[in-house]
C-alpha positions in Angstrom: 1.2 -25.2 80.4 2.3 -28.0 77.8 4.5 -29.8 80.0 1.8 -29.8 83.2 -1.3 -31.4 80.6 1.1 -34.0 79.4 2.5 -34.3 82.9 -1.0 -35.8 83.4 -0.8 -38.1 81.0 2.1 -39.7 81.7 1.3 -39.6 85.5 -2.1 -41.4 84.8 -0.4 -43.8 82.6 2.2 -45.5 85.1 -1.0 -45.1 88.2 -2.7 -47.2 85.8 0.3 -49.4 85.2 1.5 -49.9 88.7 -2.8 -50.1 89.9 -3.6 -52.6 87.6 -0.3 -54.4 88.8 -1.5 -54.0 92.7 -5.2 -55.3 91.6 -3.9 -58.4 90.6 -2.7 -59.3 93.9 -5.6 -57.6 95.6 -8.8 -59.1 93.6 -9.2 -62.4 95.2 -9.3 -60.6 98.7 -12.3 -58.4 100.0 -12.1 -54.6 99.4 -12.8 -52.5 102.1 -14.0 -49.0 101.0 -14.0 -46.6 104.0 -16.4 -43.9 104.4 -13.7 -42.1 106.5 -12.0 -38.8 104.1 -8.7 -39.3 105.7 -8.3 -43.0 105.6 -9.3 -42.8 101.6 -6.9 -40.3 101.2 -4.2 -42.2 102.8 -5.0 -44.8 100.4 -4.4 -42.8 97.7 -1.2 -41.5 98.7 0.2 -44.8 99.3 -1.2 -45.9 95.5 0.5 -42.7 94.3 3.7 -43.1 96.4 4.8 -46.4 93.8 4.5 -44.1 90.7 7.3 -41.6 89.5 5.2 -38.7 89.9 4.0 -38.9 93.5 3.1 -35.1 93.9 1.1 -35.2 90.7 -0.7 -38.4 91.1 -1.9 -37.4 94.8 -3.1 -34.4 93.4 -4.9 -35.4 90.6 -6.8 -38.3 92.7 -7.4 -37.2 96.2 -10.2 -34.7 95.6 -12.0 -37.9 94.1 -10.9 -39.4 97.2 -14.8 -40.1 98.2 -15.7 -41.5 95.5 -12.4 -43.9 95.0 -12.6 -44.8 99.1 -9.8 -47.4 99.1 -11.3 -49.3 96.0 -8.5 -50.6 93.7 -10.8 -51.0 91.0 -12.5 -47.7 91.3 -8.4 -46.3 91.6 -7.9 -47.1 88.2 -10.8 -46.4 87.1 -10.0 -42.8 88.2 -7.2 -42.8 87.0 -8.1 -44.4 83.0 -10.6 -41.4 83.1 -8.2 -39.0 84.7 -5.7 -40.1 81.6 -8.4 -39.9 78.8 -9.2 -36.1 79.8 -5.8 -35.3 80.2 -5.1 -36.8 76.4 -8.0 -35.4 74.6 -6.8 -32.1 76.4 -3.6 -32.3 74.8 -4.9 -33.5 71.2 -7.1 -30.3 71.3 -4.1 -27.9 72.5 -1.4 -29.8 70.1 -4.1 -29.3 67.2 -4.4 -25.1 68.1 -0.8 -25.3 68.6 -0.9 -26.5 64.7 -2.4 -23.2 63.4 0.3 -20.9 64.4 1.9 -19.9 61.3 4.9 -18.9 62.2 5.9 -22.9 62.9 9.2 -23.4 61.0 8.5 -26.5 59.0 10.4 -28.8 61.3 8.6 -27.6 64.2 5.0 -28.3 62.3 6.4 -31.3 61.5 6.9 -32.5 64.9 3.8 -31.1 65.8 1.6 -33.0 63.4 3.4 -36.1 63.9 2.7 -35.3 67.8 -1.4 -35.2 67.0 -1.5 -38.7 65.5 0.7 -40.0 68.6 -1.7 -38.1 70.8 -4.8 -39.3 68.9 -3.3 -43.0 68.9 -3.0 -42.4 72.7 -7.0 -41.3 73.3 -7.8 -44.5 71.2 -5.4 -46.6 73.1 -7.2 -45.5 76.5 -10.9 -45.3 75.5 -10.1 -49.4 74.7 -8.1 -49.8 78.0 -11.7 -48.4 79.4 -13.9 -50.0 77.6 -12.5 -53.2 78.5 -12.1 -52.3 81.9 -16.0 -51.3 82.0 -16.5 -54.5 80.2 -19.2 -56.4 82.9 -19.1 -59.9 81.0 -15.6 -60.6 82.3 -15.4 -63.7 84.4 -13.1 -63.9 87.0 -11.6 -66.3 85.2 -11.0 -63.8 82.4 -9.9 -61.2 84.6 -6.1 -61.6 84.0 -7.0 -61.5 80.1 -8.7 -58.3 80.8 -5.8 -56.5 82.9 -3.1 -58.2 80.6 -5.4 -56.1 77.4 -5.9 -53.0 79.9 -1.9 -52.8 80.0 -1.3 -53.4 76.7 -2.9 -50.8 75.4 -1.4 -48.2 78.0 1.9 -49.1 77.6 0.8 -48.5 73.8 -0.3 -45.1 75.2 2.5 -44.5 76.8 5.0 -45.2 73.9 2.9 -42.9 71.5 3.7 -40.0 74.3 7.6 -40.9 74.3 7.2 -40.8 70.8 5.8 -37.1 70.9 8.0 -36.1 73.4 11.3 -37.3 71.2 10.3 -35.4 68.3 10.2 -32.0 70.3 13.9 -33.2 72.1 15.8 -33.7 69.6 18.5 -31.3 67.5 16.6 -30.2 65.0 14.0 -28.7 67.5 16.5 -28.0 70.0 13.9 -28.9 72.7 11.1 -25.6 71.9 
């Protein structure tokens, strides 16, 4: 159950890295958004099929498929938010898993250090979408905005290595 919430993380993380990659080379032409189910659900596929969890990132997107259409824009859009529940899902769990007292210190250890990386991560991507839902950006400010956007989920993304390392190394023997 761990592995499948933070699974979703990192899954959301590189959509939203390889998307906002894609947008760059797709803002200046027009965006067609289908109305058509299968056609937007091609789309998404075909986003997801660039990312390391293909499987995962279909699956987490196409139900929203009608609501994404073939919109890059509303792709990572989808996807920040997808990322955002998936984190604060994983702070919340991480924190319960805090309260079981029969932690050996090493393993509380790892598990506290694991909430701030986690909580670093939910701050990381509510500023990817704020400035992603920012309206004032000019065109002209658009790479600034996407350049900030992927900043701060690649700084999302090493805070979940970060979590992940303390739980994979010797002393923890990978529990």
């Amino acid at each position: 159950m761990e592995h499948s919430h933070l699974s979703h993380v990192v899954l959301a993380l590189l959509i939203i890295l390889v998307l906002f990659s894609n947008y760059m080379n797709s803002c200046s032409a027009t965006t067609t958004t289908s109305t058509n189910s299968e056609t937007n659900k091609e789309y998404i596929k075909a986003s997801c099929n660039v990312t390391a969890y293909r499987r995962l990132c279909y699956k987490s997107l196409a139900r929203r498929s009608s609501e994404i259409k073939s919109d890059p824009k509303l792709l990572a859009h989808t996807a920040l938010n997808t990322t955002l529940s998936a984190a604060k899902y994983t702070s919340r769990m991480m924190r319960d898993m805090s309260k079981i007292h029969s932690l050996k210190p090493k393993e509380a250890a790892s598990v506290l250090d694991c909430i701030a990386d986690i909580h670093d991560s939910v701050e990381e991507i509510q500023k990817s979408m704020r400035e992603f839902d920012d309206d004032d950006t000019k065109n002209s400010d658009l790479v600034v905005q996407i350049s900030d956007v992927q900043t701060w989920v690649n700084a999302a993304f090493e805070d979940k290595d970060t979590c992940l390392v303390a739980f994979s190394g010797k002393a923890l023997n990978g529990k």
